[in-house]
C-alpha positions in Angstrom: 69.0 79.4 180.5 66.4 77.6 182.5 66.6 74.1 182.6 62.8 72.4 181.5 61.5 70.2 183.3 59.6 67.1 182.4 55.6 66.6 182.8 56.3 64.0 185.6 58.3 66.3 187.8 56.1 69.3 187.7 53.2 67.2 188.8 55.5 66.0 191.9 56.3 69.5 192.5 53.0 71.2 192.3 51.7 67.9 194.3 53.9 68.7 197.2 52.8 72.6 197.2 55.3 74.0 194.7 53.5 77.0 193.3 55.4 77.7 190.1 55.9 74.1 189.0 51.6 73.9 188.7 52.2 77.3 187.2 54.0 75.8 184.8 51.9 72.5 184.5 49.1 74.8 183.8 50.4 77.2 180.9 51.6 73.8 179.1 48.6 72.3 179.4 45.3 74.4 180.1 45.0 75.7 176.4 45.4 72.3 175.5 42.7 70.8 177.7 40.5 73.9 176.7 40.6 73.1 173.4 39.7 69.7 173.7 36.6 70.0 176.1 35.1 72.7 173.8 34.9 70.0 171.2 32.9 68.5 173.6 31.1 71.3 175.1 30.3 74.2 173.2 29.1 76.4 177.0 32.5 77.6 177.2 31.7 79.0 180.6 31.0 75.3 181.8 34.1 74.6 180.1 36.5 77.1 181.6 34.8 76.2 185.3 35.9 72.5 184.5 39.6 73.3 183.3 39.8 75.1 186.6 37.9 71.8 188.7 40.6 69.7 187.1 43.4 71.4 187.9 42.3 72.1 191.2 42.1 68.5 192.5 45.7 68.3 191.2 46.7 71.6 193.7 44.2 70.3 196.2 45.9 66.2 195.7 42.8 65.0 195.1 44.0 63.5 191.6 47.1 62.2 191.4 49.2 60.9 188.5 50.8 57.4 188.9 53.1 57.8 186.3 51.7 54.7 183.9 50.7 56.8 181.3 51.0 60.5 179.6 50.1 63.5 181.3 48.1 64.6 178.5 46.0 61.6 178.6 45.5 61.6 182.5 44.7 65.0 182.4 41.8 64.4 179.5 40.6 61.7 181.5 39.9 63.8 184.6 38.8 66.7 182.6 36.3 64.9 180.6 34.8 62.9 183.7 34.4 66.7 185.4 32.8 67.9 182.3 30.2 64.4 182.6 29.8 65.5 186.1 29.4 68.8 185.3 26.9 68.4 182.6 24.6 65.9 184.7 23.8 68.7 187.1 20.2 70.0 187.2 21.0 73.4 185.5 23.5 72.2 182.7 20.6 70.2 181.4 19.5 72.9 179.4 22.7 74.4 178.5 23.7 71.2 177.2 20.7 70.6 175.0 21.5 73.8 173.5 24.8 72.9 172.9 24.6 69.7 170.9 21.6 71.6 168.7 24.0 74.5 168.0 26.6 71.5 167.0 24.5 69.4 165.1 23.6 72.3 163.0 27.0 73.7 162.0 28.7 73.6 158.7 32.4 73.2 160.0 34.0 70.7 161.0 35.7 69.7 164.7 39.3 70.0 164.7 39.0 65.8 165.7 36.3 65.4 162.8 39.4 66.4 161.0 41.8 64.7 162.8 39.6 61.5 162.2 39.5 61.8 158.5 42.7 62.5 157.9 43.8 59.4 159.0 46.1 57.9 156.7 46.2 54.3 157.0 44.8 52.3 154.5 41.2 52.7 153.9 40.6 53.9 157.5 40.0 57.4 156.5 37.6 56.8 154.1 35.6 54.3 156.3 35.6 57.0 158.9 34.5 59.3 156.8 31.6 56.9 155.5 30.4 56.5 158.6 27.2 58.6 159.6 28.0 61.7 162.4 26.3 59.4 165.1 27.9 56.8 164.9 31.2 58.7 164.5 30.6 60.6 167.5 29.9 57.3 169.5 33.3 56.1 168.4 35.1 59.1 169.3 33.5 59.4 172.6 34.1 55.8 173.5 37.1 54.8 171.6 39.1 58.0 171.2 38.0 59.6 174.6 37.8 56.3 176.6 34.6 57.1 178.0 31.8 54.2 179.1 28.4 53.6 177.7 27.0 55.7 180.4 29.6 58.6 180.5 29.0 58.5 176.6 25.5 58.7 177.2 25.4 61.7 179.4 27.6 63.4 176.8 26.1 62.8 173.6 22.5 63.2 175.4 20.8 59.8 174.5 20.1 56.6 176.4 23.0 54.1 176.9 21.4 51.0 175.0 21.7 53.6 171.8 25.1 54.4 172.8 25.9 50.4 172.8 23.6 49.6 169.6 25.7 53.0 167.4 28.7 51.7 168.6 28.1 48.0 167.6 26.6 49.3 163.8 29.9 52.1 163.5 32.2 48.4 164.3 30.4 46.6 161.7 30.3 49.2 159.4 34.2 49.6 159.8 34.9 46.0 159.0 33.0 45.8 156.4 34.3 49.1 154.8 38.1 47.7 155.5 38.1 43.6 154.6 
């Protein structure tokens, strides 16, 4: 039997050139990051090319993990700043315009839409749910995804001052909805 190791050590490993430890980081966590970018994202080509950016600067040592937090969450944050990156540039402009139309326009729900109103914690889930889609997606980008104004702006394609003025009416909203 092969003895697992933990998230920490693979990313020393594959940090100091072990090939099958970032093997291994990869199968555990690529799906995963996937997943989570196409909620964001629905190119899945630009997508896939920023799975593979991310966990190329973690081969290459050009991000590395200081061990103050999960892996999962360092890796979202590097993989969600690539896909920012990613979707500034002069030919995702497009592509990302037709994205959030085809996702404004769908009948199902994200797998975090869900996530998010399933919360079971007092009233929470039903304020959540109350809340209007824009100002939900503000919250998740900034809150839940730990984006800035700007980075939130980029994604959710409108100016930053709306980004700041959804976020404030989604807060207000919430404590209203929960005292």
């Amino acid at each position: 039997m092969s003895e697992t190791r933990s998230d920490g050590e693979l990313l020393r490993a594959a940090a100091d050139g072990d090939r099958r430890a970032f093997e291994e980081l990869y199968r555990r966590y690529a799906p995963w990051l996937t997943a989570r970018l196409r909620g964001r994202c629905a190119d899945a080509g630009v997508v896939d090319d920023v799975v593979q950016e991310t966990f190329l600067a973690i081969w290459r040592g050009k991000a590395r993990y200081r061990e103050d937090g999960d892996v999962a969450g360092w890796l979202w944050r590097i993989g969600s700043r690539r896909l920012i990156d990613a979707l500034r540039s002069d030919g995702a402009r497009g592509r990302l315009r037709q994205a959030l139309s085809r996702l404004r326009h769908r009948d199902e729900a994200s797998a975090e839409e869900r996530v998010l109103a399933g919360v079971e914690h007092g009233d929470l889930a039903g304020a959540l749910v109350r809340l209007s889609p824009e100002l939900r997606a503000v919250l998740q980008a900034t809150v839940i995804d730990g984006l800035t104004t700007r980075e939130a702006a980029v994604l959710l394609g409108i100016p930053p001052g709306t980004v700041k003025t959804r976020a404030m009416r989604a807060r207000k909203q919430l404590r209203e909805a929960l005292t």
